[in-house]
C-alpha positions in Angstrom: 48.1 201.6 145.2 49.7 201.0 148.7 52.6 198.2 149.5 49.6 196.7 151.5 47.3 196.2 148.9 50.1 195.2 146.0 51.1 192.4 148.7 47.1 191.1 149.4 46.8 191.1 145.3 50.3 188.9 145.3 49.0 186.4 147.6 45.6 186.0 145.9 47.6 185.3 142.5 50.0 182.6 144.3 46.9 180.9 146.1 45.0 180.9 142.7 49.0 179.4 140.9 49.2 176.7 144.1 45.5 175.3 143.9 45.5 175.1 139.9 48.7 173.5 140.0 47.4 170.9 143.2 44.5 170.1 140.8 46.8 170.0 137.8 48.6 167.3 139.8 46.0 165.3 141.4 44.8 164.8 138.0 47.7 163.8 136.6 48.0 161.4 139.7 44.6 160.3 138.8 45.6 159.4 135.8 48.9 158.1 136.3 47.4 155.7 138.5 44.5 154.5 136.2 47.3 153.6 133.3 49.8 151.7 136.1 46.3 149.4 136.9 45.0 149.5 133.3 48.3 148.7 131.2 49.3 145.5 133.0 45.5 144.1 132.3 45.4 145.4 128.6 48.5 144.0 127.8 47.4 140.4 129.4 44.0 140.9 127.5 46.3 141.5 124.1 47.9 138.2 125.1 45.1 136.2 125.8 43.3 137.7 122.9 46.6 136.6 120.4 47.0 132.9 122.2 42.7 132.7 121.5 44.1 133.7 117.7 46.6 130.9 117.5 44.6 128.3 119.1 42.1 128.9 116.5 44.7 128.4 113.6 46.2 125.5 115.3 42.8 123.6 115.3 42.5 125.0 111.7 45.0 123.4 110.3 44.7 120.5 112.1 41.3 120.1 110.4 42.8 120.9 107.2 45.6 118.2 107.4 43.6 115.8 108.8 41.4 116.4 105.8 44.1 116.1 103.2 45.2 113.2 105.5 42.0 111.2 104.7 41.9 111.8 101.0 45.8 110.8 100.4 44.7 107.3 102.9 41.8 106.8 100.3 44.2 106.2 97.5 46.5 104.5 99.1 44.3 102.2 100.4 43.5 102.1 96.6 46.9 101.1 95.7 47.7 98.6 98.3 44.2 97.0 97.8 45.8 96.8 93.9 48.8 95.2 95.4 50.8 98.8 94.1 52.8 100.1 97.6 53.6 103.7 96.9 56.8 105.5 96.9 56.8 108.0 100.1 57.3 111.0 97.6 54.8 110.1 95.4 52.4 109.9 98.6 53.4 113.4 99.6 52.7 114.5 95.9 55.8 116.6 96.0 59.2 115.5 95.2 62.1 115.8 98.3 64.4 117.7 96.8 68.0 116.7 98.2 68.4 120.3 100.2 66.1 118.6 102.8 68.4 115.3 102.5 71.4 114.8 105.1 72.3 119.0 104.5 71.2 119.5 108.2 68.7 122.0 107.7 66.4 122.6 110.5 62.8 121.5 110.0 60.4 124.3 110.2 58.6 124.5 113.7 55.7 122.6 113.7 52.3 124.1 115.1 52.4 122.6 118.9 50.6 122.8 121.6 51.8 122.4 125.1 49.5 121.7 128.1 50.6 121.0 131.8 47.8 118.9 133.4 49.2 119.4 137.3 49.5 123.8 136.6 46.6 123.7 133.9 48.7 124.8 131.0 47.2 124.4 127.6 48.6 126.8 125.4 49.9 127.4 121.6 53.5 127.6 121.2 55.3 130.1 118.9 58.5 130.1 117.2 61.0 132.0 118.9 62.0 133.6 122.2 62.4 136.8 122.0 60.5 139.7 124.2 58.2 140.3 121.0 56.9 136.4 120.9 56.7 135.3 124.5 53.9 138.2 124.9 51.5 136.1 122.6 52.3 132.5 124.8 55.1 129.9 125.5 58.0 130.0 122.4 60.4 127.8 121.0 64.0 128.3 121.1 65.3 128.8 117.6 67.5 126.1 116.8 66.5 123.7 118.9 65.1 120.2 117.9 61.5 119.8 117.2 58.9 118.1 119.7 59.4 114.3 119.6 63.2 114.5 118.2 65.9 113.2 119.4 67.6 115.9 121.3 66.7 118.7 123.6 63.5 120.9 122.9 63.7 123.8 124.5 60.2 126.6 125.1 60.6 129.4 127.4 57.6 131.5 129.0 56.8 134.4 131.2 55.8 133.6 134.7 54.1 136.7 135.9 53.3 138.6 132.9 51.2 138.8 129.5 49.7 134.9 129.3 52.2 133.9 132.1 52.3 130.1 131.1 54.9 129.2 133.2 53.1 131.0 136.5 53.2 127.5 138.6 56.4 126.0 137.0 58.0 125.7 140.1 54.8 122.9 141.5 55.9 120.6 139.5 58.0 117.9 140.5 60.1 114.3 139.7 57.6 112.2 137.7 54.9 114.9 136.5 53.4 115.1 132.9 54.7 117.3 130.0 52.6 117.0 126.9 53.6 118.6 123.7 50.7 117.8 120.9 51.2 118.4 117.0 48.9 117.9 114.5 50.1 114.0 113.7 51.4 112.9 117.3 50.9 113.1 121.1 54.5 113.4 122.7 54.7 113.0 126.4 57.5 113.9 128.8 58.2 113.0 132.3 59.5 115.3 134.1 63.5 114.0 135.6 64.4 117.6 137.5 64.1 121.3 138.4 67.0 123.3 138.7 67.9 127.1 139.8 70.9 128.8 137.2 72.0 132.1 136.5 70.5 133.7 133.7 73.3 133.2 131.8 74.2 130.1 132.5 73.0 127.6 129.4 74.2 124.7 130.1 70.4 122.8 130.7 69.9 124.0 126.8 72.4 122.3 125.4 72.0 119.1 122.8 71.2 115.7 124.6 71.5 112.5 122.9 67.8 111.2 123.8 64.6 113.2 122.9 64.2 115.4 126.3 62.9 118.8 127.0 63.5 122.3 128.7 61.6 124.7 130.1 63.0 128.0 131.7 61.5 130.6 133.2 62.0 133.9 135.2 62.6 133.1 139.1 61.2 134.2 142.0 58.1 135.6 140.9 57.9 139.1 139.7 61.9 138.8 139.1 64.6 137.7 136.7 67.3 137.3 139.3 67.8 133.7 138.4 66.2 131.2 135.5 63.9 128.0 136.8 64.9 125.2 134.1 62.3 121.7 134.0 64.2 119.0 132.3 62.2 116.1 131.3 62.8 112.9 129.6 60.3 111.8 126.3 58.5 108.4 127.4 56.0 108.3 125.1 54.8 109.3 121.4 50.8 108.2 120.0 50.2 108.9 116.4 47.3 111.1 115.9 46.3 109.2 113.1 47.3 105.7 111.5 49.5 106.7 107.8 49.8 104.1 105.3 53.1 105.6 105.1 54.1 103.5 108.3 51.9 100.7 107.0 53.8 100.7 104.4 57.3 101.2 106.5 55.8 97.9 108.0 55.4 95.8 105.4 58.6 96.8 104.1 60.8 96.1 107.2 58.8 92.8 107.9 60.7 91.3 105.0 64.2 93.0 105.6 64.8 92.6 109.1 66.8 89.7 110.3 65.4 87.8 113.5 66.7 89.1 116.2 65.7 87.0 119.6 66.6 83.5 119.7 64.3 81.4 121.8 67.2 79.3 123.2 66.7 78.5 126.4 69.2 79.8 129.1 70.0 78.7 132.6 68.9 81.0 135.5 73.6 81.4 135.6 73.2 82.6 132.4 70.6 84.9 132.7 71.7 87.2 135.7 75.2 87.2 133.8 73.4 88.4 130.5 71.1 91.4 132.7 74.0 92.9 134.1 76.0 92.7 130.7 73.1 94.0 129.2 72.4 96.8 131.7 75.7 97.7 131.2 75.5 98.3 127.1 72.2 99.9 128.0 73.7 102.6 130.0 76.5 102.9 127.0 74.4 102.9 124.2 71.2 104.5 125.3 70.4 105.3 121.3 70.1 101.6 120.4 66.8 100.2 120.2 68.2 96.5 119.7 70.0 97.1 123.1 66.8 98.1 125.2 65.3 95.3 123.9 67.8 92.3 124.2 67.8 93.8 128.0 63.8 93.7 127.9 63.8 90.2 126.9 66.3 88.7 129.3 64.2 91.1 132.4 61.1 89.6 130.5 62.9 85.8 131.6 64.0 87.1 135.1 60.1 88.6 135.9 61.7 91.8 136.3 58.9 93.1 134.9 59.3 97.0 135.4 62.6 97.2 133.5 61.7 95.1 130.9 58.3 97.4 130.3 60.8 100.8 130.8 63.5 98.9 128.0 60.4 98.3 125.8 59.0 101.7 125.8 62.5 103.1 125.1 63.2 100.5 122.6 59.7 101.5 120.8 60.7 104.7 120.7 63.4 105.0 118.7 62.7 102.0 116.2 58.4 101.9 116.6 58.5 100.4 113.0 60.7 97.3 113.8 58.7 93.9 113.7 61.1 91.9 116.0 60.5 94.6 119.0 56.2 94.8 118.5 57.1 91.0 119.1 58.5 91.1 121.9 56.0 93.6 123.0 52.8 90.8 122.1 55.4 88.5 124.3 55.2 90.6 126.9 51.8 91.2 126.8 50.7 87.3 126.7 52.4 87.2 130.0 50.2 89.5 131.1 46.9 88.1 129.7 48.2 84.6 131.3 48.7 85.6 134.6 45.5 87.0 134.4 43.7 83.9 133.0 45.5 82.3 135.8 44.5 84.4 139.0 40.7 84.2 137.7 40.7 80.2 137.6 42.4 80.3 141.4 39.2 82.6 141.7 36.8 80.5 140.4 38.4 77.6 142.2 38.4 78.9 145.5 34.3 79.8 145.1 34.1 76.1 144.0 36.0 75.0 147.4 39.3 74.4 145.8 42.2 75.3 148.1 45.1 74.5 146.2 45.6 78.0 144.5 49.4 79.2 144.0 49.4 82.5 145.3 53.0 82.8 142.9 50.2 83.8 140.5 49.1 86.9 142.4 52.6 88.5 143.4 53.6 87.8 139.6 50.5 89.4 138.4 50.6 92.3 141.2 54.0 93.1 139.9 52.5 92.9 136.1 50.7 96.0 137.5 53.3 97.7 139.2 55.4 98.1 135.7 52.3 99.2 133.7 51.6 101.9 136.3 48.2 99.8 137.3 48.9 100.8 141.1 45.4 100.5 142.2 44.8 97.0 140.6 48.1 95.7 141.9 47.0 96.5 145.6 43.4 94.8 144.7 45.5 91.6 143.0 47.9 92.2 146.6 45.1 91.6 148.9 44.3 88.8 147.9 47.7 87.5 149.0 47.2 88.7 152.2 44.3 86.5 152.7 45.7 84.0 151.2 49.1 84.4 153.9 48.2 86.5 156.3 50.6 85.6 158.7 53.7 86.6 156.3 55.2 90.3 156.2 56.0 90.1 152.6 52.3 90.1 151.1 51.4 93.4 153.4 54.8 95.4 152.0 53.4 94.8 148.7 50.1 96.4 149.4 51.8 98.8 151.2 53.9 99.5 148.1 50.9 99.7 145.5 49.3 102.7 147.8 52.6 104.4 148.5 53.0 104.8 144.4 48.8 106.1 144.2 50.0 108.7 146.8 47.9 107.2 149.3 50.4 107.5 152.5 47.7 106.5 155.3 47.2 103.2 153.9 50.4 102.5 152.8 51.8 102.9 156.5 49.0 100.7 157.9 50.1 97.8 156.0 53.5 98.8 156.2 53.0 98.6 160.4 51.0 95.0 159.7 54.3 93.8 158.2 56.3 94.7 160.9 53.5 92.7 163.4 54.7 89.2 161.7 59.0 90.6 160.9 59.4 93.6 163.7 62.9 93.8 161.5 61.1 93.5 158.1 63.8 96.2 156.3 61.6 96.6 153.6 58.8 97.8 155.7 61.2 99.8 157.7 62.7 101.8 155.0 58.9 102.3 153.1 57.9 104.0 156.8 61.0 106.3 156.7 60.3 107.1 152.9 57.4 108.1 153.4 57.8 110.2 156.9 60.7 112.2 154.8 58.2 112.5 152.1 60.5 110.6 149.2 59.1 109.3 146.6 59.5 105.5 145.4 61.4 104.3 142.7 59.8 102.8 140.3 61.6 99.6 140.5 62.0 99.1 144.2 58.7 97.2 144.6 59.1 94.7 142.0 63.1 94.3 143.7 61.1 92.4 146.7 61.4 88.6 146.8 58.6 87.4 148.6 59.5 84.4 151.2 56.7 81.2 151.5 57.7 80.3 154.6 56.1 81.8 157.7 58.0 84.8 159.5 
């Protein structure tokens, strides 16, 4: 065999080598390239498929314990009917032994539920934080307090991968919703800030002294460079159910607690000099239910009627069992119904002819509104006392105010511009304008700060 014919057979072999091993390849690029798109959605189908799993035994057991609930109620309706109020460890049916007692041992975990109502979160949360839990959903840091307790609650989740919870985290924003459901209560957090750390840097999980939670998460997107931390505040907490163990808390407390609230009167001196001593002791003692609501009854006298509702809230909060605060709560409330009972008779009287109607009645009320978050019936209450002065600045800013809190900016800067036609200088109109141009939001309490003026501007 020639050199010729040695070096033709050569080439043959290396061609039939270079276009197995260019199939070998493309196939392995093939697939290569079907794992990198299949993995990622296999894994987020194991998570959804897991969260599915736990949401399932959440609703389980909450149908178990509320079953078990309803049969315990039973006989202690039973007893109490009897006139028999029952020990809270014979009610449990288990004796508390005294490791559970003042030792500082952490309360198991509760199953909880978080849901997000602005990103559409509604998800099971599991106990821990590690890389092996946060595939399933949104997790608890282990050793943090409990949902509803006083202290800092703490639950991180992925953003971009397996069930990605926290995917929209960063939309939320001063003032939005947080709700964190067990199978007894309803907590609800309002969210106070957003901030931007290194991901070592801790300091946003560390204890508070009020119930508040955390959540943290992986920032920018499709990146751990830095941590995105939600802090918000607890505002509220709803019993799933009504225990006799709090009726019987109740009855208990009714008979043991000393009065609290004189009804002395005080002199309109004395009342400004007890809100700012009491606003003071409010910022220095902010675990004290007594305090928030010694403040919420002197606001309650003053018609400052948004920090009295804000000091009752927090009051009820911490002591929801104490007789003297519900109290002051039905106090505030009667105020409420009054002013109520008092614009409808200016109603009726003004479709019977009657012109003498005290339009106090309709700012008070309107402001009544503002503090329970009624925004669109204080602007409908508000109107009214435009037509009643329409030639005042004062009665527009307040309308203008009710819409600016509903979010509705176009209306809000109408009536903010029909002030400034009766008080060109009106500076509550004139700062409302520039809050909303620089798109900041209002403070809860700046409304309700506005003395309307009777005279004609």
């Amino acid at each position: 065999m020639d050199s010729k014919t040695i070096s033709h057979s050569n080439n043959k072999k290396r061609q039939r080598f270079i276009r197995k091993l260019r199939k070998s390849l493309s196939t392995l690029l093939i697939v290569a390239g079907i794992i990198i798109i299949v993995f990622p959605l296999a894994t987020e189908a194991y998570g959804y498929f897991k969260s599915l799993q736990l949401a399932q035994a959440w609703e389980q057991q909450a149908g178990d314990q509320r079953r078990i609930a309803d049969m315990i109620r039973q006989k202690q309706d039973a007893l109490i009917a009897a006139g028999k109020l029952p020990e809270e460890d014979a009610v449990f049916g288990t004796p508390v032994s005294n490791k559970n007692r003042g030792t500082g041992k952490l309360k198991p975990f509760p199953k909880t539920k978080i849901k997000i109502p602005k990103i559409s979160v509604d998800q099971v949360i599991i106990e821990g934080s590690g890389p092996e839990i946060l595939q399933f959903g949104p997790g608890h840091y282990a050793g943090m307090v409990n949902p509803g307790e006083r202290g800092n609650c703490g639950i991180a989740g992925h953003r971009v991968t397996y069930t990605h919870p926290f995917n929209r985290l960063d939309e939320l924003s001063k003032g939005d919703t947080i709700i964190l459901e067990t199978v007894d209560y309803i907590y609800e957090y309002e969210v106070e800030s957003m901030e931007v750390t290194d991901p070592s840097d801790t300091h946003n999980l560390q204890p508070t002294p009020d119930p508040r939670i955390t959540l943290t998460t992986c920032n920018p997107k499709y990146s751990a460079k830095t941590r995105l931390n939600v802090m918000g505040v607890l505002i509220n907490s709803t019993a799933r159910r009504p225990t006799i163990i709090r009726v019987v808390k109740n009855i208990l407390q009714e008979k043991k607690q000393p009065k609290r609230f004189s009804n002395k009167p005080r002199t309109y001196a004395q009342l400004l000099k007890d809100y700012k001593k009491q606003r003071l002791q409010v910022e220095n003692n902010p675990l004290d239910a007594y305090v928030y609501a010694d403040f919420a009854s002197t606001c309650i006298e003053l018609d400052k009627y948004a920090e009295a509702y804000k000091a009752l809230r927090r009051a009820t909060l911490i002591e929801p069992n104490s007789v003297d605060i519900q109290k002051l709560q039905a106090r505030f409330s009667a105020i409420k119904r009054s002013l109520e009972t008092n614009v409808a008779l200016s109603e009726q009287s003004m479709i019977n002819g009657v012109r003498n109607t005290n339009p106090d009645y309709y700012f008070d009320l309107g402001n009544m509104y503002i503090a329970t978050e009624e925004y669109d019936r204080a602007a409908t209450v508000f109107k009214r006392g435009v037509d009643m002065m329409p030639y005042m600045s004062d009665p527009y800013v307040y309308v203008a105010g009710a819409y600016e809190k509903m979010g509705v900016d176009n209306l809000a800067l109408n009536y903010y511009n029909q002030a400034l036609q009766y008080d060109p200088t009106c500076p509550d109109a004139l700062s409302g304008i520039k809050r909303i141009r620089n798109k900041k939001p209002m403070n809860a309490f700046e409304l309700t700060k506005l003395h309307y003026r009777l005279q004609p501007q």
